[in-house]
ZAPAPA-895317 format. One record per atom (N, C-alpha, C): z, x, y negated. Coordinates in pm, whole numbers, plus 50000, padded with zeros to 5 digits. Atoms other than C-alpha are relative to their C-alpha. Layout:
// residues N
ZXY;...
END
This chain:
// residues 141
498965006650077;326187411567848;501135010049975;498934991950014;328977429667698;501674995249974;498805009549977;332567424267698;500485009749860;499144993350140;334997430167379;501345004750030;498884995449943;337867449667383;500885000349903;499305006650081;340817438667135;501645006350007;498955000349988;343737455167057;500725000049847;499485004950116;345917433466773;501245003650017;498654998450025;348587441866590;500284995749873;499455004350086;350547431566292;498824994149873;500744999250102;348137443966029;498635010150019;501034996949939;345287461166242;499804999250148;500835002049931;342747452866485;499335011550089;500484988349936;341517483766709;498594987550110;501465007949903;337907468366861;499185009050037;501234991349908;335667485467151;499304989750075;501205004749994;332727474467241;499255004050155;499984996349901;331797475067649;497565005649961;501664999150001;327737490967727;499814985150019;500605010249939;325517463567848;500114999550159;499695000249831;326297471968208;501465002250055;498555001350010;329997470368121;500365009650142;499484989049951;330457504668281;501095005149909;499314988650102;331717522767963;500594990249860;499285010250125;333947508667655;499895014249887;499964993950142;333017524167318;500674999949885;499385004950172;335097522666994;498654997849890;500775010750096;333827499466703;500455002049867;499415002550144;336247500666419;501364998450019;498675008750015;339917491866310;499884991449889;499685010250141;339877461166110;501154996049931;499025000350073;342517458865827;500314983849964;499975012850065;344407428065733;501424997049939;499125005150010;347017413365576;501064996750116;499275004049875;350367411965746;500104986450070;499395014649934;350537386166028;498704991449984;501005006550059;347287372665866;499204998550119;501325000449881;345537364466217;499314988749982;500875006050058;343447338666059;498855007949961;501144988750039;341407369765882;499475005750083;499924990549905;341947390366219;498904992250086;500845008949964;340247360366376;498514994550008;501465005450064;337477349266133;498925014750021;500774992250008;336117382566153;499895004350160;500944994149853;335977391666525;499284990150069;500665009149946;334667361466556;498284999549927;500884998250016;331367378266409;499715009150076;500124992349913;331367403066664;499784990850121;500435008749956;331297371166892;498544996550032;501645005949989;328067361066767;499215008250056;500434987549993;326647392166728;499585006450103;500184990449875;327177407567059;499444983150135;500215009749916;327007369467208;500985004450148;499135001249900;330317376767380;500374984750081;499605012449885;331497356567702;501435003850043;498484992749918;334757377467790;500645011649879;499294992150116;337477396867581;501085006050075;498424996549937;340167421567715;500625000149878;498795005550160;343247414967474;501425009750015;498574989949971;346177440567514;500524988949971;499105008249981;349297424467576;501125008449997;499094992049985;352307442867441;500944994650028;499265006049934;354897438367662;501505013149981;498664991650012;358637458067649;500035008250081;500094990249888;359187487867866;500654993950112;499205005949903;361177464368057;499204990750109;500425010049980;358257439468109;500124989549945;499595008550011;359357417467923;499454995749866;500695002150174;357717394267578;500905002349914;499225003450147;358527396467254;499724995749904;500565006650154;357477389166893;498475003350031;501234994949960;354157409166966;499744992750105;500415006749905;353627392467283;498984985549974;499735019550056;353937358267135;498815000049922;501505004050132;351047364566819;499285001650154;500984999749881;348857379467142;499544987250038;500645019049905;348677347567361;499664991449932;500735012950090;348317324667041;499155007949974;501554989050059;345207349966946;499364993450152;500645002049835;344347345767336;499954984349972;500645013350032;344297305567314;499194998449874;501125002250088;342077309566999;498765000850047;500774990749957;340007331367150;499014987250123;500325011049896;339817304067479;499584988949963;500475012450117;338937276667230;498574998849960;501605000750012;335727287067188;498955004950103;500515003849889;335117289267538;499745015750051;500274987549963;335427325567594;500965003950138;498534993749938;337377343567884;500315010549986;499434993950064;340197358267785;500945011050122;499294997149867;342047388368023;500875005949930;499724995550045;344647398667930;500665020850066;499984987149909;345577438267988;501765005449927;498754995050019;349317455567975;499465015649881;500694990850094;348837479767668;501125002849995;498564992350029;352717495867717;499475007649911;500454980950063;351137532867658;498684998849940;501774996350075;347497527067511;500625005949883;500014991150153;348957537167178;500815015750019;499544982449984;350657569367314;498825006550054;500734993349954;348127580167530;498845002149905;500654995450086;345707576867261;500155008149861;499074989350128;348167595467007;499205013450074;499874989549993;347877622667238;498975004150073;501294996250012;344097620667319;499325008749878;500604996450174;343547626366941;500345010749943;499514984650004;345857654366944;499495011850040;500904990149941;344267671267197;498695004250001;501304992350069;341197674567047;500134999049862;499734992450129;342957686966735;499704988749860;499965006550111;342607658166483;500854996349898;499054998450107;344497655366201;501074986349984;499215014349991;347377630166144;499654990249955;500755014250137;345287610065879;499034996450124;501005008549927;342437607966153;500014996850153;499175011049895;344887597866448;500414988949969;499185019350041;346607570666245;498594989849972;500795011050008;342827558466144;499234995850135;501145001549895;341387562966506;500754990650125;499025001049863;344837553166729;499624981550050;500195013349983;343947514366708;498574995950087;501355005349933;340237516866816;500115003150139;499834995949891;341207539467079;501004996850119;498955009749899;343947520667233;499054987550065;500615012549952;341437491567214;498945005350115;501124994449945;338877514467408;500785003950150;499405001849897;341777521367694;500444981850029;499745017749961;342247481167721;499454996650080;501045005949950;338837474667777;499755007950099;500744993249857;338077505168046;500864995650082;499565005349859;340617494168193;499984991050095;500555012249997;339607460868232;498375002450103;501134990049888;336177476568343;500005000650121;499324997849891;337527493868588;500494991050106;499125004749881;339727470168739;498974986550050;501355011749965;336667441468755;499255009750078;501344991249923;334187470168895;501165005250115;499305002349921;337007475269133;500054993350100;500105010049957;337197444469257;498664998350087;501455002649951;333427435569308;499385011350062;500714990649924;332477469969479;499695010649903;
END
């Protein structure tokens, strides 16, 4: 079974994709949408759903350097009760730095600014989910 790895924002989607032995989290895509439009953001990862016959979703959760919610927070968790609606579980993961650290993954192996700004969303979503990984394979041994 594989788990999905989800990191939403305004007007893109960054989605990774765990193996089947939910060791390793792969990047998938960034899906484009209309601002705010998480209806579209929705209808469509909810073919990745079928598809993969997900049961579990890590969901970044951008939170303030302080800890604290905000506007971003707020779409998140209503995405997260969608998500729980159709009977999935939902975890959520602290995504402060996924989008820096993956700025400056992309850097460091020399990619260009056009193919950091198209890669920084999948790859944030791809630190969500290992981390998630991780902290479950952690847990259980």
């Amino acid at each position: 079974m594989r788990i999905l790895g989800l990191d939403l924002g305004t007007r893109t989607m960054g989605i990774a994709l765990s193996n089947p032995s939910q060791t390793l989290a792969s990047m998938k895509e960034t899906y484009r949408f209309a601002d705010r439009d998480f209806d579209a953001a929705f209808a469509y990862i909810c073919t990745y759903i079928e598809q993969y016959a997900i049961k579990e979703v890590a969901l970044g959760l951008p939170l303030h350097m302080n800890g604290s919610y905000g506007d971003s927070a707020a779409y998140c968790l209503s995405f997260k009760e969608r998500l729980e609606s159709l009977g999935l579980e939902v975890v959520m993961i602290d995504e402060r730095l996924t989008s820096v650290m993956a700025n400056k993954l992309s850097a460091f192996l020399n990619n260009s600014a056009a193919k950091r700004k198209a890669k920084v969303d999948q790859m944030a979503a791809v630190e969500i989910l290992q981390t998630y990984l991780d902290q479950k394979r952690s847990k259980h041994g």
